[in-house]
N, C-alpha and C positions, 0 to 999 in steps of 0.2 A: 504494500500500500504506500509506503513512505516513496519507493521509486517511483513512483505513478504521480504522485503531487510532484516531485522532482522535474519528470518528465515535464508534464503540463507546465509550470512553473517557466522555465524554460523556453516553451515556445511563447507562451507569453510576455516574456522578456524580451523575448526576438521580436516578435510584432512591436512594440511598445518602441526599441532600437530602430525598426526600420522607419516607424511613423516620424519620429524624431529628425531623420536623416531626410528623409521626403519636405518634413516643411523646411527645414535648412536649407538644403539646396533646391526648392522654390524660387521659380521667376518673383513670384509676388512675396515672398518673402524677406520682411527688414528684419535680416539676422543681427547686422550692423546695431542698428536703436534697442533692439531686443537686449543683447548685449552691454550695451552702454546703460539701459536701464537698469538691468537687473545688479550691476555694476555698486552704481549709485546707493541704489536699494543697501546691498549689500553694505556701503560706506557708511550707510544713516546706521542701520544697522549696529555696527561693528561701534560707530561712534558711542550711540545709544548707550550699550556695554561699558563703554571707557569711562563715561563720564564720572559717574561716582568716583572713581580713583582718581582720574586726571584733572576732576574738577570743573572741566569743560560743561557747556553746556549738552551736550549728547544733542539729539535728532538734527544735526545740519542736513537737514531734507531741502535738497534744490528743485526749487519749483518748475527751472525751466527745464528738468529732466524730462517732464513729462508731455511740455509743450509738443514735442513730435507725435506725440499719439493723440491731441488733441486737433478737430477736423479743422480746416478756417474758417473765412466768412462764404468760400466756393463749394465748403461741404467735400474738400478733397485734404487728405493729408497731406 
């Protein structure tokens, strides 16, 4: 039984990798911004943690990180 969930486990991993790889290398895919945000995120993040010790104020969340996923006045990103 244990091999059996292994098994299945497994190809479901593989699909889950392959879908991953499919929107990446997408025409219409902003790897780039995706990247750069998640980045970000990551920074606030991480700052967030610091603070107490470093004394900083922690969430330096940058608003204009998010400016590329917001539409303009064309309704186009």
């Amino acid at each position: 039984m244990n091999q059996i969930t292994e098994q299945v486990s497994a190809i479901l991993m593989a699909v889950v990798g392959v879908a991953i790889l499919a929107v990446l290398v997408s025409r219409n895919a902003q790897t780039g911004s995706v990247l750069q945000a998640g980045g970000q995120a990551f920074s606030s993040i991480l700052g967030a943690a610091e603070a107490p010790v470093t004394g900083g104020g922690g969430f330096g969340l940058n608003t204009n990180a998010f400016n590329s996923f917001m539409p303009n006045s064309s309704g186009s990103l």
